[in-house]
N, C-alpha and C positions, 0 to 999 in steps of 0.2 A: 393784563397789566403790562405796558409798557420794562421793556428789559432793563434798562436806565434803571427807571422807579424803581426797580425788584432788587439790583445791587444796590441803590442807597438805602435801601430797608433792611439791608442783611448786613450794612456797614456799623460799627458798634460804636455805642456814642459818645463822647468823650468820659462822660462821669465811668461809663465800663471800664474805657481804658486806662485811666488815671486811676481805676482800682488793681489793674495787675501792676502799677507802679507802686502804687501802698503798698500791695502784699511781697513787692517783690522788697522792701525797704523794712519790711518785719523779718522776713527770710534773712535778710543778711544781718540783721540784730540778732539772731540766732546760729548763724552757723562764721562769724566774723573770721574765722579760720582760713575759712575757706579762700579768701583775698589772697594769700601766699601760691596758690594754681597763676594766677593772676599775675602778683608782681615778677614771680621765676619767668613765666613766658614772657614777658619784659626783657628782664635782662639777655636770655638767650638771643635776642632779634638782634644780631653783633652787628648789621650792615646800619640798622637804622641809630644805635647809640654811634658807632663810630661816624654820622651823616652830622648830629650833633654836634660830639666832642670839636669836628672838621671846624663846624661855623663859627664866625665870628661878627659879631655885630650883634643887631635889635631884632627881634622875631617877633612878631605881631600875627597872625594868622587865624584863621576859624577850619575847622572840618565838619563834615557830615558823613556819617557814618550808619549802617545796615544790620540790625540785629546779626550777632554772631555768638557762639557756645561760648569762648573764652575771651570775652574782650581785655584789652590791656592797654596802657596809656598809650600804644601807639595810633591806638583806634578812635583816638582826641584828641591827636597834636597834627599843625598843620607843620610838615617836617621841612629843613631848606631842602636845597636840590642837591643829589648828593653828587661828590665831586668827580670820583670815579664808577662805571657799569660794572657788575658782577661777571663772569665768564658764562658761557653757557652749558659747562661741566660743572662749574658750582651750582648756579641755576638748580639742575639736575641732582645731584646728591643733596645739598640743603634743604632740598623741597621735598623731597623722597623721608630722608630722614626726619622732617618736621611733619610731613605727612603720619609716618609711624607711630611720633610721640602723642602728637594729639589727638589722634583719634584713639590713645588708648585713656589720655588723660579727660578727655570731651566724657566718654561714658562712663566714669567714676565721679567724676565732676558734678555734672548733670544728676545724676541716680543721687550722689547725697545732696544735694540742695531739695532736689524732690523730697525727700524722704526726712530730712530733718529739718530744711529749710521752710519747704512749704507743706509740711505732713502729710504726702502725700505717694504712700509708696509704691515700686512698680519691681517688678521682677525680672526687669532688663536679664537675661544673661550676658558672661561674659562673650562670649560669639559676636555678641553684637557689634564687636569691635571691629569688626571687618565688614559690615556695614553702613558705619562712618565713616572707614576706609575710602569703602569703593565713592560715599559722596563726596568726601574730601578729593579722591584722585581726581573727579572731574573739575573741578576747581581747580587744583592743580593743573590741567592742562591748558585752561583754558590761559590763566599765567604764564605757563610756558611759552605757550601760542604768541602769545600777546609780546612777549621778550625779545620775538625773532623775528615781527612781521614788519613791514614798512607800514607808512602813516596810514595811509589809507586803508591797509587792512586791520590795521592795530585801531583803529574808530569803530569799526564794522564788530571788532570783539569785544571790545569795550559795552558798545551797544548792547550786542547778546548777551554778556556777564551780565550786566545790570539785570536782563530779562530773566535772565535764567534766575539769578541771583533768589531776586523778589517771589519769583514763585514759588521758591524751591526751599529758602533760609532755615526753615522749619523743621529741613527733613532731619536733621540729627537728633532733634527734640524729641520729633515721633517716634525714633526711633527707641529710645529711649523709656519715652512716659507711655506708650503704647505694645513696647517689646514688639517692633515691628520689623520686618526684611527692610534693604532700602526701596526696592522698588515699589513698596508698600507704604513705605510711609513718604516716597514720593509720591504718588497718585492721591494721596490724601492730603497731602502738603500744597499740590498745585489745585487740590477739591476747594480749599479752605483760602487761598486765596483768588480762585474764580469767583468766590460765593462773594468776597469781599469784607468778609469777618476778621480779617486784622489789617485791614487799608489802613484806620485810625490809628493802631497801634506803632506800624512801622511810621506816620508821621509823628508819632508822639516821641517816638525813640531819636529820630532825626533832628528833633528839635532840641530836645536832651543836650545829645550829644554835641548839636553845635553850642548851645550855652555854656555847656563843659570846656569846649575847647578853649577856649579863650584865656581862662585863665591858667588851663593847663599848659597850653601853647608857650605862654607867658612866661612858667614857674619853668616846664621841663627844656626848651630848648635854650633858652638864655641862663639856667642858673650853675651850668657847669656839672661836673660831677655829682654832687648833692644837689642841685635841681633835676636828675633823671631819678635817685634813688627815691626821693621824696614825691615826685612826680610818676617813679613807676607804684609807689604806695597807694597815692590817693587814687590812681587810675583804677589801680587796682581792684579799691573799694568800690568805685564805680560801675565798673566791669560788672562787679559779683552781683549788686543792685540789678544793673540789665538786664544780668541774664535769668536773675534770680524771676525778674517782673515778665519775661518773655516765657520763662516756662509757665508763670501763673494762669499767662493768655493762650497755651497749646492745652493746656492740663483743661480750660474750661472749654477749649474748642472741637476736642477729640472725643470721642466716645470713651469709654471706663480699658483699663489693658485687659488684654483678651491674651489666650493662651498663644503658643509662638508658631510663627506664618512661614 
């Protein structure tokens, strides 16, 4: 059989995929708590609410947006340009330190949604938190990289992000719902996207997400103070949905957790 042929047979069809959207929309009727991970990581993002507060005028915009552990209205709004660059000593410390938080908040996060959202429990330890560290720190770099480089090479990483991105997005998941090392539940992450078993899903989210955007774009950069609060709420609820419908889709694409790697 042609190779072509063999990935779109191993591609999952839409009614699969719009099923990790249902279950991930039952998840968050069950754990509606959990939006509060959500709208806090919101508020923290100071560069992008003061990029807001700065603008004035009409903001109309759409975004698209890549399966992520903690999505938050920023991950929905198409933001103005902000007026001043951050240092590259901030850069460094706020990335570091955001680095730290979230990958201890990603695997608590992750582990109760699994387990009360989608009944589905796994025996993550905590260790594993440095795990999502070290995939976060590459993402992180590549950030950095991308902060200091001139245009041409700032395309060229862009490029690679995206790549790396796409094959990779999963690995905290697995980490997680599989209690796996990183480099293990990379190899499985980039297995599962060679095979082409969540192609449909990341464009289902894509599409999501830009429908979302629009009206979020709408409500959170145009409505002042109480359009970010209200906007990092509803983002929030959103957020918990994605991510809740993205673990449905690693939970049915991983083998059962196995003891620790």
């Amino acid at each position: 059989m042609p190779s072509g042929l063999f990935f779109l047979r191993k591609v999952e069809t839409s009614g699969e995929t719009w099923t990790h959207f249902r279950e991930g929309y039952n998840a968050l009727k069950r754990v509606p708590a959990a939006i509060i991970v959500n709208t806090l990581a919101a508020f923290l993002d100071f560069s992008k609410i003061a990029s807001v507060l700065e603008f004035h005028g009409l903001r109309v915009g759409i975004m698209l947006s890549f399966p992520k552990p903690i999505p938050t209205v920023w991950d929905f709004v198409s933001l103005p340009q902000a007026t001043s660059s951050p240092t590259l000593g901030f850069l460094v410390v706020s990335g570091l330190l955001t680095l730290a938080v979230t990958s201890v908040l990603i695997l608590y996060y992750l582990r109760y949604i699994s387990g009360v959202g989608l009944l589905f429990q796994t025996n993550a330890s905590s260790s594993r938190v440095l795990d999502i560290a070290a995939y976060q720190f590459i993402l992180f770099l590549f950030t950095l990289f991308a902060a200091v480089s001139p245009s041409a090479i700032f395309l060229i990483l862009i490029g690679l992000f995206f790549a790396f991105y796409y094959f990779s997005y999963a690995t905290p998941y697995i980490v997680v719902i599989g209690n796996k090392s990183f480099a293990s539940a990379l190899r499985e992450c980039i297995a599962m996207a060679l095979s082409g078993r969540y192609l449909a899903f990341v464009l289902g989210y894509i599409v999501l997400t830009l429908l979302l955007s629009v009206p979020l774009t709408l409500l959170t950069v145009n409505g002042g103070i109480l359009g970010i609060v209200v906007g990092a709420l509803l983002g929030g609820m959103a957020g918990l949905w994605l991510t809740s419908a993205t673990l449905s889709m690693v939970i049915r694409g991983i083998p059962q957790p196995t003891a620790v790697q």
